[in-house]
Chimera marker file (.cmm) of the C-alpha trace (Angstrom):
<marker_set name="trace">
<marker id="1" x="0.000" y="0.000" z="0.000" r="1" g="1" b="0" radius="0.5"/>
<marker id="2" x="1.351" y="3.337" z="-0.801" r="1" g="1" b="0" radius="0.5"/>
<marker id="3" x="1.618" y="6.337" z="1.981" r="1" g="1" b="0" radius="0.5"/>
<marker id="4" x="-1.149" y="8.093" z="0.467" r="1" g="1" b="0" radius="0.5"/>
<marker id="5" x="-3.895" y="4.918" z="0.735" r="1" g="1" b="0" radius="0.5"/>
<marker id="6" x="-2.797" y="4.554" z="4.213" r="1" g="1" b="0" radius="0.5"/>
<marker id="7" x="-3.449" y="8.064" z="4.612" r="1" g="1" b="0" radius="0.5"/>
<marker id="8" x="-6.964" y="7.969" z="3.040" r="1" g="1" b="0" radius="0.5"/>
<marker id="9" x="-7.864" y="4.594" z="5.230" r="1" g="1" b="0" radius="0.5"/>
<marker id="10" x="-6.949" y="6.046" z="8.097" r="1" g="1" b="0" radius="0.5"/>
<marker id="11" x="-8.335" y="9.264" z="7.422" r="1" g="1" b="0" radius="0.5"/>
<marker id="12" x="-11.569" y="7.344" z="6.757" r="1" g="1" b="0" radius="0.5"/>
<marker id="13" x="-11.601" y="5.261" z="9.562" r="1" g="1" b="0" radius="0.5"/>
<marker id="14" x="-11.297" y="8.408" z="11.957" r="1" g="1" b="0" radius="0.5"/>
<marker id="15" x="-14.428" y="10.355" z="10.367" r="1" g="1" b="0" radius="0.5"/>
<marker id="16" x="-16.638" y="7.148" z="10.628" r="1" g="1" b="0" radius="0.5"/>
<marker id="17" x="-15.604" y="6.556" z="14.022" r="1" g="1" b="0" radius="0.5"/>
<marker id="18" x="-16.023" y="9.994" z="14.526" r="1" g="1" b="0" radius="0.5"/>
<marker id="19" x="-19.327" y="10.975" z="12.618" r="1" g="1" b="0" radius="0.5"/>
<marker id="20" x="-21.763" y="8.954" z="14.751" r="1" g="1" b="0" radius="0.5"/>
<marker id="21" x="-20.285" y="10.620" z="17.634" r="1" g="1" b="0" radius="0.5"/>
<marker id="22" x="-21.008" y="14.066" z="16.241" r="1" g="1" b="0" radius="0.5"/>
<marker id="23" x="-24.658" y="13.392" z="14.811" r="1" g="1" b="0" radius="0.5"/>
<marker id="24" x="-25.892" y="11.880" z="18.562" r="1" g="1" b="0" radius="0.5"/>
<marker id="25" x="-26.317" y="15.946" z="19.913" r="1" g="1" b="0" radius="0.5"/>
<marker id="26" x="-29.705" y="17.193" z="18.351" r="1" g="1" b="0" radius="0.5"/>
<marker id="27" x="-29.092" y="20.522" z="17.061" r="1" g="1" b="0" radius="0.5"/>
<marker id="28" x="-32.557" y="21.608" z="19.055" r="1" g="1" b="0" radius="0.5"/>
<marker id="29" x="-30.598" y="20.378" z="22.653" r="1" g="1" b="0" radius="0.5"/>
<marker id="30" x="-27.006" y="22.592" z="21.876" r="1" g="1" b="0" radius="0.5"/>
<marker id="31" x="-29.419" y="25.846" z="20.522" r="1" g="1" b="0" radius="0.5"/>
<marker id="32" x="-32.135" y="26.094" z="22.840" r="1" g="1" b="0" radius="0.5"/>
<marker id="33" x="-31.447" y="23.777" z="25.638" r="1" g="1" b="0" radius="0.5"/>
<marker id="34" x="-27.955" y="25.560" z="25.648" r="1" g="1" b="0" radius="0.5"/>
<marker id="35" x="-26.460" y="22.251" z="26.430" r="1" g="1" b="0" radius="0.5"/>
<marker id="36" x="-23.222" y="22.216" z="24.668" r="1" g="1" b="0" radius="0.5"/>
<marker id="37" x="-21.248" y="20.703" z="27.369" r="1" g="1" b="0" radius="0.5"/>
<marker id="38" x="-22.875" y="18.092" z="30.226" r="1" g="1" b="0" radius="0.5"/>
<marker id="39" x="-25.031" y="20.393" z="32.685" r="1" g="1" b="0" radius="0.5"/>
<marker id="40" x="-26.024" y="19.628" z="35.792" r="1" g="1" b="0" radius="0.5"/>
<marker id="41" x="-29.666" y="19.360" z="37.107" r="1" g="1" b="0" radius="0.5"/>
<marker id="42" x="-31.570" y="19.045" z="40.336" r="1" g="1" b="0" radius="0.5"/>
<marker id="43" x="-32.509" y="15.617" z="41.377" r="1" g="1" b="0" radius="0.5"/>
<marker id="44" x="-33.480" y="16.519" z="44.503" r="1" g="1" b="0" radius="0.5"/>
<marker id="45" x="-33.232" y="20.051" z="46.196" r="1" g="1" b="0" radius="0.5"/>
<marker id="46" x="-30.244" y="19.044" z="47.126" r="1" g="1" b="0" radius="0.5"/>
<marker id="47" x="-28.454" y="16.950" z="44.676" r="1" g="1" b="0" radius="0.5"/>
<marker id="48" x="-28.202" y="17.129" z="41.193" r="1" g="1" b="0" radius="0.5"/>
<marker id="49" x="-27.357" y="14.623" z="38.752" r="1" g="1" b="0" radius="0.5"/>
<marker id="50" x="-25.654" y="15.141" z="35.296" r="1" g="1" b="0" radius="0.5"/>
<marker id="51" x="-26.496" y="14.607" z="31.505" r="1" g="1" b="0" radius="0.5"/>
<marker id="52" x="-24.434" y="15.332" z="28.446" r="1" g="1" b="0" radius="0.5"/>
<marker id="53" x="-26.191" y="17.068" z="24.925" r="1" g="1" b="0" radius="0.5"/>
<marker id="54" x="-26.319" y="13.081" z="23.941" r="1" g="1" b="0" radius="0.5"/>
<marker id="55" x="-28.454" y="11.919" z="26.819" r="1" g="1" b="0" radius="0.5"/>
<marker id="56" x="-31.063" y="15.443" z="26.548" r="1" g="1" b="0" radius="0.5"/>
<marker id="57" x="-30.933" y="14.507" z="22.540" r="1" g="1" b="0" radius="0.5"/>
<marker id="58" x="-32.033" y="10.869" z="23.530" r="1" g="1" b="0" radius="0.5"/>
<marker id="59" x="-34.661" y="12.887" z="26.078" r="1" g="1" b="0" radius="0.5"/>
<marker id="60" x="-36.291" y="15.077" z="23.430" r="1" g="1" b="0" radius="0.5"/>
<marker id="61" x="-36.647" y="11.853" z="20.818" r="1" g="1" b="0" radius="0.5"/>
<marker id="62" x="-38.220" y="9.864" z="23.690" r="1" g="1" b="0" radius="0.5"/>
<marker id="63" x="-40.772" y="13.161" z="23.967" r="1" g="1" b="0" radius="0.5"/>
<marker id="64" x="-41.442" y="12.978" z="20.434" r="1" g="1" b="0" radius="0.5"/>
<marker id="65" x="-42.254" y="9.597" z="20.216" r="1" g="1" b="0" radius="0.5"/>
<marker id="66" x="-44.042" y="9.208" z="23.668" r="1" g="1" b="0" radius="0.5"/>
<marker id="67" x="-45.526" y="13.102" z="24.889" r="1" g="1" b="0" radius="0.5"/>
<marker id="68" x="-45.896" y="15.347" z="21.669" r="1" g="1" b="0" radius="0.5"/>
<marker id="69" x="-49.451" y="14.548" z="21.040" r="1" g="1" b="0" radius="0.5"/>
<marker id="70" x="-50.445" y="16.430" z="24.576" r="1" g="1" b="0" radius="0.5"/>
<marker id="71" x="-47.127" y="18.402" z="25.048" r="1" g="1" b="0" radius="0.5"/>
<marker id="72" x="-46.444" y="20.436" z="22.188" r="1" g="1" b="0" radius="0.5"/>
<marker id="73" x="-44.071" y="22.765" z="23.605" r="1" g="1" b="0" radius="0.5"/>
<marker id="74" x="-44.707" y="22.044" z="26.636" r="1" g="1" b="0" radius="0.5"/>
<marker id="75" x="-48.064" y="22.678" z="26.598" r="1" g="1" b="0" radius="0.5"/>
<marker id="76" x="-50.700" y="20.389" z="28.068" r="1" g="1" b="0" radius="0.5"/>
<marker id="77" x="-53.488" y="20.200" z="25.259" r="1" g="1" b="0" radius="0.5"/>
<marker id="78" x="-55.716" y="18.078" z="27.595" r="1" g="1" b="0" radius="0.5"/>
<marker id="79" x="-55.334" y="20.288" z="30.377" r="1" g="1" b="0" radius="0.5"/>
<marker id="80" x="-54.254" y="23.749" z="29.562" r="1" g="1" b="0" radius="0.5"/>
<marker id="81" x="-54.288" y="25.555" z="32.742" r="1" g="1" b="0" radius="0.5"/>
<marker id="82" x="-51.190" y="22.539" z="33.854" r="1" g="1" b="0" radius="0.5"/>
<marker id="83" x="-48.231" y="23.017" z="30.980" r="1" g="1" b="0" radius="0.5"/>
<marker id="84" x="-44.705" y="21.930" z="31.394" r="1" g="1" b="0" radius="0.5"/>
<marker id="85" x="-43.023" y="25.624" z="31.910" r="1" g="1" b="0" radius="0.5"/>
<marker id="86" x="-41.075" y="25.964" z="35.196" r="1" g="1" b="0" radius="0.5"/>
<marker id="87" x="-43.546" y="27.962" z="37.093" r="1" g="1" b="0" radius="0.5"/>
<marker id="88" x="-45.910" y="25.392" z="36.575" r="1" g="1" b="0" radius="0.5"/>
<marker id="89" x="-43.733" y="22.200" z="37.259" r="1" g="1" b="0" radius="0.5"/>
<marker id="90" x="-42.723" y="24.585" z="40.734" r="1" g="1" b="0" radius="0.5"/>
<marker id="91" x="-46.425" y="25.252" z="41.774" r="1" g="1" b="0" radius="0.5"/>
<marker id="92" x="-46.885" y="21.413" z="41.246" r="1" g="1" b="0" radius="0.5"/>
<marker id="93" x="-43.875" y="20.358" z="43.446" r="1" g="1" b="0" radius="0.5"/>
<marker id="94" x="-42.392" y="19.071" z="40.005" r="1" g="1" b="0" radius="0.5"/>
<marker id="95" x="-39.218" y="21.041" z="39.614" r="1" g="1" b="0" radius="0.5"/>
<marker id="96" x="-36.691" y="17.844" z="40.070" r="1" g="1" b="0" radius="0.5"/>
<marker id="97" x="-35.957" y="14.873" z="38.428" r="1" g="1" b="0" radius="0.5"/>
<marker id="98" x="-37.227" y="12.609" z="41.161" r="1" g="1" b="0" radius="0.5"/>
<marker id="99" x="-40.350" y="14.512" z="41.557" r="1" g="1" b="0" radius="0.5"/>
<marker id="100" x="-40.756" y="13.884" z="37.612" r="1" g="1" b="0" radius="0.5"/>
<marker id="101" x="-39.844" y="10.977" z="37.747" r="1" g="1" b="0" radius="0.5"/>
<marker id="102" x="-41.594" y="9.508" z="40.678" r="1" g="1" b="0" radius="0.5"/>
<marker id="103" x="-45.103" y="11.367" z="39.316" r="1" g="1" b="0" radius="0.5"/>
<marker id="104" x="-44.597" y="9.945" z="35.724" r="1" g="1" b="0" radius="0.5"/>
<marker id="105" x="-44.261" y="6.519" z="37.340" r="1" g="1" b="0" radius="0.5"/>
<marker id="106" x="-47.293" y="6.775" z="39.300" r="1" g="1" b="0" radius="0.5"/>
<marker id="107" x="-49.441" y="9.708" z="38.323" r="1" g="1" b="0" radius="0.5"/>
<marker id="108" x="-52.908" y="8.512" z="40.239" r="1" g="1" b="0" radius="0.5"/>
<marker id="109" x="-53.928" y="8.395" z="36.166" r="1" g="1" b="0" radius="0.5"/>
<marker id="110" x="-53.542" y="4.610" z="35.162" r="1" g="1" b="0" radius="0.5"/>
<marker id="111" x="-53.876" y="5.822" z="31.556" r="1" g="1" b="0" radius="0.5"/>
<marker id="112" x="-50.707" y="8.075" z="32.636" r="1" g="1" b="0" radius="0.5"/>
<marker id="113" x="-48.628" y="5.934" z="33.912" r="1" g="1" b="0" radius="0.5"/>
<marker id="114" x="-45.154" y="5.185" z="32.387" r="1" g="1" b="0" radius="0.5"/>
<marker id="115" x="-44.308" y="1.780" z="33.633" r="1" g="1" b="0" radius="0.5"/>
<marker id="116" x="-40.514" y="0.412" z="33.254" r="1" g="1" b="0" radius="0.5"/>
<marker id="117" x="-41.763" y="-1.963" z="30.565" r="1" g="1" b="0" radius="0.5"/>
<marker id="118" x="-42.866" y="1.169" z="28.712" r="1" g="1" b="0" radius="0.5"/>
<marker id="119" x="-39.745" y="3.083" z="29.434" r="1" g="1" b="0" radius="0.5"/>
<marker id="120" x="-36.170" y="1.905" z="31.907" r="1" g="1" b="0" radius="0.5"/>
<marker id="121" x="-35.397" y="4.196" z="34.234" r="1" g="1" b="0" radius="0.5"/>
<marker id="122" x="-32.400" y="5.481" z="32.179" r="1" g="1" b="0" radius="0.5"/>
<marker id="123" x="-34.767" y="6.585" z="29.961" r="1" g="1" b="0" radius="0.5"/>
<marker id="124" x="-37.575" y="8.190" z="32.168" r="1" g="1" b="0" radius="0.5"/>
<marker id="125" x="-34.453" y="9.913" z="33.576" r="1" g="1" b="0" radius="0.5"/>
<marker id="126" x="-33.095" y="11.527" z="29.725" r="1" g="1" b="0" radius="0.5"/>
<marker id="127" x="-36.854" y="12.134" z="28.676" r="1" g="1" b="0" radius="0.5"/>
<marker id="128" x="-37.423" y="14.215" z="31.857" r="1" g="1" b="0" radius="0.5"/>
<marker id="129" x="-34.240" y="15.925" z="31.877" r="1" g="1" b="0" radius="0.5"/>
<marker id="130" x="-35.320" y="17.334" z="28.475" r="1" g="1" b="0" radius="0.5"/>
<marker id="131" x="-38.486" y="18.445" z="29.966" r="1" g="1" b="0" radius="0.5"/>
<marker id="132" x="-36.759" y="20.118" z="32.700" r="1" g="1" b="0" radius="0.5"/>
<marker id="133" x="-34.342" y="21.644" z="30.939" r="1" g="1" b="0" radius="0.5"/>
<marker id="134" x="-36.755" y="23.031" z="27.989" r="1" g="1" b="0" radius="0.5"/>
<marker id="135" x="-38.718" y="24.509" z="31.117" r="1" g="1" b="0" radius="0.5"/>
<marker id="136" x="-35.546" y="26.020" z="32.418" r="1" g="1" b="0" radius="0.5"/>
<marker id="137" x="-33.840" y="27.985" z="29.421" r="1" g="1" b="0" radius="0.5"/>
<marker id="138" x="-36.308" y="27.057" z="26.277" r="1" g="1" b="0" radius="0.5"/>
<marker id="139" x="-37.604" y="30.671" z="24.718" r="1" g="1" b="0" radius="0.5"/>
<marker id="140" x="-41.430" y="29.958" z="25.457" r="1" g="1" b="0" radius="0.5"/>
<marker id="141" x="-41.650" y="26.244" z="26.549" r="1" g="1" b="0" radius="0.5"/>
<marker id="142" x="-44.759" y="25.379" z="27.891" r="1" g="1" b="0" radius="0.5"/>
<marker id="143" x="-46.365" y="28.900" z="27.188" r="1" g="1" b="0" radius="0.5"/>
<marker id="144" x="-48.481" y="29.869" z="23.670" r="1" g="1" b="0" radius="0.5"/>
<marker id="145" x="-45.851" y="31.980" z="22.278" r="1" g="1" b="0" radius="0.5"/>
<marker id="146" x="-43.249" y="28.598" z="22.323" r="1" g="1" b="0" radius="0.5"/>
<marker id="147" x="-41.357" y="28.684" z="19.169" r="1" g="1" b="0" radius="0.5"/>
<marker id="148" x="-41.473" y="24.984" z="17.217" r="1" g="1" b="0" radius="0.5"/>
<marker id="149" x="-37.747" y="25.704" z="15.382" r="1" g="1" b="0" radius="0.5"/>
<marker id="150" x="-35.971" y="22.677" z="15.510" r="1" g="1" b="0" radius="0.5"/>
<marker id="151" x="-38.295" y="20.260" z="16.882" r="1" g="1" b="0" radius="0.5"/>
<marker id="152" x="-38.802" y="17.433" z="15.099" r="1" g="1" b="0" radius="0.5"/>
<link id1="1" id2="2" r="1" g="1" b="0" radius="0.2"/>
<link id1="2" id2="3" r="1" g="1" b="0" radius="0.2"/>
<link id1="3" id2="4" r="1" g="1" b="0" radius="0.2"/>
<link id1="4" id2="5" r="1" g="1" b="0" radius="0.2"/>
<link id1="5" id2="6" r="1" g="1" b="0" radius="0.2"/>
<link id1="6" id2="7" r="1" g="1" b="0" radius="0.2"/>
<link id1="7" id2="8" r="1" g="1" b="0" radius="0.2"/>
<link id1="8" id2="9" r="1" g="1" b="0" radius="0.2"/>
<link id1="9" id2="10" r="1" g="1" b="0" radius="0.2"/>
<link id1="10" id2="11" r="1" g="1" b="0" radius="0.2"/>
<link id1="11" id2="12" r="1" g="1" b="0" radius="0.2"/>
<link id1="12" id2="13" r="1" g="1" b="0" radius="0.2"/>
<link id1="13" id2="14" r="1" g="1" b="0" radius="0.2"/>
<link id1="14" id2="15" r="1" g="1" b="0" radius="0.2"/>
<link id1="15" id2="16" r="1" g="1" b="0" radius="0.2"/>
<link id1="16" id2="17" r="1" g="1" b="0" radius="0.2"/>
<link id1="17" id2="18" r="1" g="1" b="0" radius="0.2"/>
<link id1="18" id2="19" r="1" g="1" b="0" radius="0.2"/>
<link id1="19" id2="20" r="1" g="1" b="0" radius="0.2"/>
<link id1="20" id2="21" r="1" g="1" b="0" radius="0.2"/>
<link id1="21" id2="22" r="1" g="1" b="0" radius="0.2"/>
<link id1="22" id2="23" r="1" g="1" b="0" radius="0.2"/>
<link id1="23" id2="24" r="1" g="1" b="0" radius="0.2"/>
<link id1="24" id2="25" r="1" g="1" b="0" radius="0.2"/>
<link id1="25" id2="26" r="1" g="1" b="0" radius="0.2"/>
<link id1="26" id2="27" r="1" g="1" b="0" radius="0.2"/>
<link id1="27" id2="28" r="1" g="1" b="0" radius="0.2"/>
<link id1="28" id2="29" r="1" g="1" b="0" radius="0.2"/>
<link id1="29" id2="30" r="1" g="1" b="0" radius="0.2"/>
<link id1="30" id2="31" r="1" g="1" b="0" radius="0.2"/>
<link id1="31" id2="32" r="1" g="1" b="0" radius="0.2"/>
<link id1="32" id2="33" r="1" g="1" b="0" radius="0.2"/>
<link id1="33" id2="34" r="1" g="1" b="0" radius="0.2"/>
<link id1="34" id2="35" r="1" g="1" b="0" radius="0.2"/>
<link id1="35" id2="36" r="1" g="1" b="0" radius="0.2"/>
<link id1="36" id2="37" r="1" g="1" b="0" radius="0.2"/>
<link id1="37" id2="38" r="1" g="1" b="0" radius="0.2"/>
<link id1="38" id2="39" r="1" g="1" b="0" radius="0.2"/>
<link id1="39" id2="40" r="1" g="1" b="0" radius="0.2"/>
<link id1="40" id2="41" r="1" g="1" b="0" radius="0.2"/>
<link id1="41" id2="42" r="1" g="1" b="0" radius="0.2"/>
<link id1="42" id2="43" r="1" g="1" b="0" radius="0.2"/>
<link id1="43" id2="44" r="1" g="1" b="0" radius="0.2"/>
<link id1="44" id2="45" r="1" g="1" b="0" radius="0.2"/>
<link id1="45" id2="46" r="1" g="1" b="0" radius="0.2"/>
<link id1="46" id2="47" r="1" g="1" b="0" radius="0.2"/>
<link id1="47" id2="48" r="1" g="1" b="0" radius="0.2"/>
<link id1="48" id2="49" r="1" g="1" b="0" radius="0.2"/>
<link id1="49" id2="50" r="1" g="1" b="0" radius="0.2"/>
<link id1="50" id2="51" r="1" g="1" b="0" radius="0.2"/>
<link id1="51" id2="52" r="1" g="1" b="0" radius="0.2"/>
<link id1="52" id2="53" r="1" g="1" b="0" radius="0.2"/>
<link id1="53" id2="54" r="1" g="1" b="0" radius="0.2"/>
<link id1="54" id2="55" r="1" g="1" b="0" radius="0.2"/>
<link id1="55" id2="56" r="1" g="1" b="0" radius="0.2"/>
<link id1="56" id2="57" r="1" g="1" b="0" radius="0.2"/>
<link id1="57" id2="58" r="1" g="1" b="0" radius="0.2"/>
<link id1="58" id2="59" r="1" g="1" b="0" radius="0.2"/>
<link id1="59" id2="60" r="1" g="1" b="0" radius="0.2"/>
<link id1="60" id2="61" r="1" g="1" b="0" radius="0.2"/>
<link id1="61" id2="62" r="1" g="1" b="0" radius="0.2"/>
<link id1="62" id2="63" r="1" g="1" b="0" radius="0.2"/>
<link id1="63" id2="64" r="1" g="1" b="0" radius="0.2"/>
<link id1="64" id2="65" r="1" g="1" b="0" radius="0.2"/>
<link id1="65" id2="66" r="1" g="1" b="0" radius="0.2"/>
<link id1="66" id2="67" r="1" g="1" b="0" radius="0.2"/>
<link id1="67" id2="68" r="1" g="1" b="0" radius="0.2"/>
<link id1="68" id2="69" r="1" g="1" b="0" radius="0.2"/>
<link id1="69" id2="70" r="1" g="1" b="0" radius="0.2"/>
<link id1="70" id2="71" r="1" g="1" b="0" radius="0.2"/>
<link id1="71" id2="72" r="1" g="1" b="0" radius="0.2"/>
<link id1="72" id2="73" r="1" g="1" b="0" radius="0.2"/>
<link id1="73" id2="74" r="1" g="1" b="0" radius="0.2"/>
<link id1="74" id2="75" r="1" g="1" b="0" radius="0.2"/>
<link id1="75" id2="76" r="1" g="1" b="0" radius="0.2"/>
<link id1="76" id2="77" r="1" g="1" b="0" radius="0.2"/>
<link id1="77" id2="78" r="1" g="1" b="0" radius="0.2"/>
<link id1="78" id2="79" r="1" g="1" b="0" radius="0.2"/>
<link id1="79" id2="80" r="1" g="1" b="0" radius="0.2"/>
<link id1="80" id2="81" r="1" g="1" b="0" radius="0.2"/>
<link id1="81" id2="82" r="1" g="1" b="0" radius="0.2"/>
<link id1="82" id2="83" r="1" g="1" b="0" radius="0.2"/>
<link id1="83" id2="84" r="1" g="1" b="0" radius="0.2"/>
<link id1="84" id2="85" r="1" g="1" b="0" radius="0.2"/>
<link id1="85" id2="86" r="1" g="1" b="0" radius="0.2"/>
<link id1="86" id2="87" r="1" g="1" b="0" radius="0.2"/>
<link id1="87" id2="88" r="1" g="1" b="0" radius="0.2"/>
<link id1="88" id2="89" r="1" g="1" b="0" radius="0.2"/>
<link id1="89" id2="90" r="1" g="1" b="0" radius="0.2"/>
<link id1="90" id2="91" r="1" g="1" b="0" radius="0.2"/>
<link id1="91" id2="92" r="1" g="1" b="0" radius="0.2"/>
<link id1="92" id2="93" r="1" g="1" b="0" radius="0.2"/>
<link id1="93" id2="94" r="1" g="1" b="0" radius="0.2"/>
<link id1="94" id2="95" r="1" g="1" b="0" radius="0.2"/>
<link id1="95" id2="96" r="1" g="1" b="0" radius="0.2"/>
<link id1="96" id2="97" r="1" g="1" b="0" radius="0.2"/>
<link id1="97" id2="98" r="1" g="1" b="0" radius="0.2"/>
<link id1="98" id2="99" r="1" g="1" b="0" radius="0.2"/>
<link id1="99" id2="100" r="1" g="1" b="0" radius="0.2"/>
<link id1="100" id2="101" r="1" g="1" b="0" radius="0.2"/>
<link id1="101" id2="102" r="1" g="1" b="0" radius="0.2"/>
<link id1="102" id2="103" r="1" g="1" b="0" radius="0.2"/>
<link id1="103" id2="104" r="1" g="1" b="0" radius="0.2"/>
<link id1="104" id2="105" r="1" g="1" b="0" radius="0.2"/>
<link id1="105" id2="106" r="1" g="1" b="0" radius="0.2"/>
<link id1="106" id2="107" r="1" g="1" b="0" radius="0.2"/>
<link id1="107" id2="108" r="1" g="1" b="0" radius="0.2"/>
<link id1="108" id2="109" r="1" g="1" b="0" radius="0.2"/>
<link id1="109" id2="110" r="1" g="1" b="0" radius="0.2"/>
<link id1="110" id2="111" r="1" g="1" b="0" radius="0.2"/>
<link id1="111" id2="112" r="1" g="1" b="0" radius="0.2"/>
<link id1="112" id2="113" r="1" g="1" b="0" radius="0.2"/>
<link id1="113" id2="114" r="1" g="1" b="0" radius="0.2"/>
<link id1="114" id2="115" r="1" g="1" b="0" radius="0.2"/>
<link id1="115" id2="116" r="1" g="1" b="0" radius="0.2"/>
<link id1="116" id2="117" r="1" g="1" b="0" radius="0.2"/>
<link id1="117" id2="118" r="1" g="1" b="0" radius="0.2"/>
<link id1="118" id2="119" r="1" g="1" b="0" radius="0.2"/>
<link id1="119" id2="120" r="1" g="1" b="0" radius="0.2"/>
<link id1="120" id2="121" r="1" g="1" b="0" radius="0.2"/>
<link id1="121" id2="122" r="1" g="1" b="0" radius="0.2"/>
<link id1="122" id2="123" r="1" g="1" b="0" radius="0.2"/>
<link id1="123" id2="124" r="1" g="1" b="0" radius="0.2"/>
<link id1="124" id2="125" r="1" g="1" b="0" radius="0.2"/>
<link id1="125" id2="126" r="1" g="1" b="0" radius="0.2"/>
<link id1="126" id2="127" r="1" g="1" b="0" radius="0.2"/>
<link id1="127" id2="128" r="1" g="1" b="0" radius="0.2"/>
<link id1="128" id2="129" r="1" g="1" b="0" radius="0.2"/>
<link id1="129" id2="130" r="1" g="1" b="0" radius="0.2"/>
<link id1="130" id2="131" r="1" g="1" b="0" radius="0.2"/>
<link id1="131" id2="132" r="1" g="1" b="0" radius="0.2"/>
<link id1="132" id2="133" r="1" g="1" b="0" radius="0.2"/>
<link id1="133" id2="134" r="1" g="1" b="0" radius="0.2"/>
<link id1="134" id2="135" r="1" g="1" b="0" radius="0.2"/>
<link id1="135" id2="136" r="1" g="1" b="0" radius="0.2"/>
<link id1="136" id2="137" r="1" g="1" b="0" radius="0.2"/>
<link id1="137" id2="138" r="1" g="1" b="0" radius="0.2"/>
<link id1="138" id2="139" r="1" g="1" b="0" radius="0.2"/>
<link id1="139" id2="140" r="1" g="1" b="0" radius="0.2"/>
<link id1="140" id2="141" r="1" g="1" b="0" radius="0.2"/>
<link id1="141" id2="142" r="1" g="1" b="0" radius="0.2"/>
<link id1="142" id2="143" r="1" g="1" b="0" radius="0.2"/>
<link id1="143" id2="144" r="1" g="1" b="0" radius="0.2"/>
<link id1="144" id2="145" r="1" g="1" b="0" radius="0.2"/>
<link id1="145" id2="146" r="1" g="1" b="0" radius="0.2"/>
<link id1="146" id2="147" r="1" g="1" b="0" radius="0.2"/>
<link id1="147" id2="148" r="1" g="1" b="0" radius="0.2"/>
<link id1="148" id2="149" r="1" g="1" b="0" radius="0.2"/>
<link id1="149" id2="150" r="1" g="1" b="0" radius="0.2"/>
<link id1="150" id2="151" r="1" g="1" b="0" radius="0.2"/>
<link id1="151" id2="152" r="1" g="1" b="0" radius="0.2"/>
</marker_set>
C-alpha cells in the first residue's frame, strides 16, 4: 500500500468513528437547551445529577415519540391551565428529576402511567431531563408563544 492509501484509510476510519459521535447531539438540545457541554440538574433540592447534549438529545426523541401529542411545547393540550413551563412544574412540586420521575411513574392516572416496561429508568431519567431543561432555558416552553424551530 502506498503512503497516500494509508493516509486515506486512516483518514476514513477516523471520520466514521467519529461521525456517529457528532450526529448523537440534536441541534434543538445545543441551541435552545444551551447544552453544549454536560449540565447539571436538580434531582433533589439538594443533589443534582448530570447529563451530556447526547443523553437530553435521547430525552427530546423519547418526547417525540411518547408526549408530543399532549405536550407540544410544553403545553398540556388536555389540560391547559397545567403546561410543562417551570412555574408550573414549581407550583406542582415538580421542579426535580425525582419529583418527575416519581409522578410519571405513578401519576394517580392509570392511563398516565409510564411503567418500566414502557420506558427503563435510564430513559424516564433523559426524557425528563429534556423536559426540565426546555422549562428552564427554552424561549417559550410550555407557554403559547413557544417557538417549534428545531423540533422534530
Amino acid at each position: 500500500m502506498s503512503w497516500l492509501s494509508l493516509l486515506l484509510a486512516g483518514f476514513l476510519s477516523l471520520w466514521v468513528w467519529a461521525v456517529p459521535i457528532w450526529a448523537k447531539t440534536d441541534p434543538y438540545v445545543s441551541t435552545y437547551l444551551q447544552a453544549r457541554d454536560p449540565i447539571d440538574l436538580p434531582w433533589t433540592a439538594t443533589a443534582t445529577v448530570t447529563l451530556t447534549p447526547e443523553q437530553l438529545s435521547q430525552g427530546k426523541q423519547l418526547f417525540e415519540r411518547h408526549c408530543l401529542n399532549c405536550h407540544v411545547g410544553g403545553t398540556t393540550l388536555p389540560n391547559p391551565a397545567a403546561s410543562l413551563s417551570l412555574g408550573d412544574l414549581r407550583r406542582a412540586q415538580l421542579d426535580t428529576l425525582a419529583a418527575l420521575t416519581s409522578f410519571q411513574r405513578d401519576p394517580g392516572d392509570e392511563c398516565r402511567r409510564v411503567s418500566p416496561r414502557w420506558l427503563s429508568d435510564q430513559e424516564l431519567l433523559v426524557l425528563e431531563g429534556f423536559v426540565l431543561q426546555a422549562a428552564r432555558v427554552a424561549p417559550g416552553w410550555g407557554t403559547e408563544t413557544f417557538s417549534s424551530a428545531g423540533m422534530g
